[in-house]
C-alpha positions in Angstrom: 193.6 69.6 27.5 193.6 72.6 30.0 196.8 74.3 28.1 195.6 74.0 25.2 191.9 75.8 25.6 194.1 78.6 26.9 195.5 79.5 23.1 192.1 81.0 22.5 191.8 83.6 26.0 191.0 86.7 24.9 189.4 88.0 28.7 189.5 87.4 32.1 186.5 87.5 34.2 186.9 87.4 38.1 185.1 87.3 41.3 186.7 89.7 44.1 185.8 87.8 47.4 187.2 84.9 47.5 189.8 85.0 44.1 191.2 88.3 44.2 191.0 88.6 47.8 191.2 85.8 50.6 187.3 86.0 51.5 187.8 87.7 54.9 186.4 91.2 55.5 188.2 93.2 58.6 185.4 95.1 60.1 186.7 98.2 61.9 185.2 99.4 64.6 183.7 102.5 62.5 182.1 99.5 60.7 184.5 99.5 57.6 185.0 96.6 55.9 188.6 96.0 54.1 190.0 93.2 52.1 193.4 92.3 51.6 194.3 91.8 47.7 197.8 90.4 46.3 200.3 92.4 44.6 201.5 89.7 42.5 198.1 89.0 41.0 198.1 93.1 40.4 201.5 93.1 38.4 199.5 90.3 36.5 196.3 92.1 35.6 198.4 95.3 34.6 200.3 92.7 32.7 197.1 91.7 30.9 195.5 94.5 30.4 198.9 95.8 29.0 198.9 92.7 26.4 195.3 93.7 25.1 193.0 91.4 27.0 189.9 91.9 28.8 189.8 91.7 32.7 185.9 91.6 34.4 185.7 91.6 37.9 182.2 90.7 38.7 180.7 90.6 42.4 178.2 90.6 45.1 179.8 92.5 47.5 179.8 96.4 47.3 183.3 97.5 48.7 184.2 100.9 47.3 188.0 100.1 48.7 187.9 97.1 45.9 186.8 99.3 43.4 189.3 101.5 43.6 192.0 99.2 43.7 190.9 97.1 41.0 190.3 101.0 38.9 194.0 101.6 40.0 195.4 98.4 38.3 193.4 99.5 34.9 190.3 97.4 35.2 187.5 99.3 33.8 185.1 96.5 33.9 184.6 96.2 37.6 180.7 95.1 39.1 179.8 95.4 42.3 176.8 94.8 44.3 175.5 92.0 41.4 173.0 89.5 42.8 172.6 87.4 39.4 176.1 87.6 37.5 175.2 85.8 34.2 173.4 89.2 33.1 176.2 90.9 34.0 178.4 88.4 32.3 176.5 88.2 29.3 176.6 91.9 28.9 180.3 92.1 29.7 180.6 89.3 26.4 178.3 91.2 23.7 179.8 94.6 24.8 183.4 92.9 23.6 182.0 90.4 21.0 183.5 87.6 22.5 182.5 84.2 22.1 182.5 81.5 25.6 185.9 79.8 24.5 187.4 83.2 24.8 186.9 83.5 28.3 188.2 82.1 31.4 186.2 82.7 34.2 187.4 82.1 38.4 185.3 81.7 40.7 185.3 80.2 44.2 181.6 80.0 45.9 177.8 78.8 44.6 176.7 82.1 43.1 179.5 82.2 40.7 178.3 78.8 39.1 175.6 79.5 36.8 178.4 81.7 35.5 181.0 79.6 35.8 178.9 76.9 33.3 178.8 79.0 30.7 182.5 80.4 30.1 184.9 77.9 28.1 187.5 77.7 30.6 186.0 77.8 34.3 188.9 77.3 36.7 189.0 77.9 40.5 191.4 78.9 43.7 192.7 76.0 45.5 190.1 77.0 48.6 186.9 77.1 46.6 183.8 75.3 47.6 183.8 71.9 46.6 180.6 72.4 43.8 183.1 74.7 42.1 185.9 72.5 42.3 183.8 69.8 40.3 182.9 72.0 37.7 186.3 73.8 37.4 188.7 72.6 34.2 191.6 73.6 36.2 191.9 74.0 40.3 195.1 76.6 40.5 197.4 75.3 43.8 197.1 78.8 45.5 194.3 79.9 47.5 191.9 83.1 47.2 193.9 86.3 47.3 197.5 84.2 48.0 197.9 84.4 43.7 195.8 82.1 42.0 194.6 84.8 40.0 198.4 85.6 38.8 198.4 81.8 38.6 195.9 81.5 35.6 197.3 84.7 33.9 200.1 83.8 33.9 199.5 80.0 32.3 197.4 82.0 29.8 200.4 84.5 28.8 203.0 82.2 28.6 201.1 79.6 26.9 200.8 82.7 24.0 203.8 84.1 24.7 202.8 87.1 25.7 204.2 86.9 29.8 207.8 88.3 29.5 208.0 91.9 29.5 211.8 92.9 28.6 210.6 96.5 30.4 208.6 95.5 33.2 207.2 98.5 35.3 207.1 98.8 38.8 204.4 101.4 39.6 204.9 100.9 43.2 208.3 100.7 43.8 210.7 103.7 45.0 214.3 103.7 43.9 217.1 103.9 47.1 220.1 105.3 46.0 223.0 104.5 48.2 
């Protein structure tokens, strides 16, 4: 069942804290805050983005460090500082005139549920509160920021046969020549 409602993803829509990172903030002692994010689910959402579909990243926090990573991968729709997500989701839906069985949605913590109700595949990281686990179609075996989000990309792109890229791009790599 789960496979099968991933034939009609067209977009993405992510929290950051707790999905694309591992919902732990190291405070500095200039009172910084900085997240840790996973490369593989980067080569992913390039991936994705590169394939033509949508990628949201919707959240309450406010890091500008997040920002810019997530603008560095390609994501133009990135949300910060949202208290009620559903507006912002909504908006982020008409904008690309998609319809709720388009979207897969991961989230991890209460505020992403009214969301998380709404979008026609809600999934989850393996560390997500357990009221997100209950509502979540699919629970990916890797935790916030260790790659669940390249997880359910991934499913999604192979189950359309869009995940191999015969020229894959590594944009932060450097070549050693012997």
């Amino acid at each position: 069942m789960f496979l099968e409602k991933l034939h009609q993803i067209k977009a993405f829509v992510l929290d950051i804290d707790g999905v694309l990172t591992d919902a732990t903030v190291h405070v500095t002692e200039t009172g910084e805050q900085l997240r840790r994010f996973n490369v593989r689910d980067g080569y992913a959402i390039q991936l994705a983005l590169k394939r033509g579909f949508k990628i949201c990243a919707i959240s309450g926090g406010k890091s500008q460090g997040a920002l810019l990573r997530l603008n560095t991968l390609g994501m133009a729709d990135v949300y910060l500082g949202i208290a009620k997500k559903i507006d912002t989701y909504n908006k982020f839906v008409e904008d690309h005139g998609l319809s709720p069985e388009e979207i897969l949605y991961m989230g991890d913590d209460i505020p992403d549920l009214p969301v998380m109700k709404l979008a026609g595949v809600p999934v989850c990281p393996a560390d997500a509160v357990e009221e997100v686990k209950e509502i979540s179609v699919y629970i990916s075996p890797k935790g916030g920021g260790h790659g669940c989000v390249r997880d359910v990309i991934e499913k999604v792109l192979k189950v359309q046969d869009k995940w191999f890229d015969p020229n894959p791009v590594a944009g932060d790599s450097t070549i050693v020549s012997s």
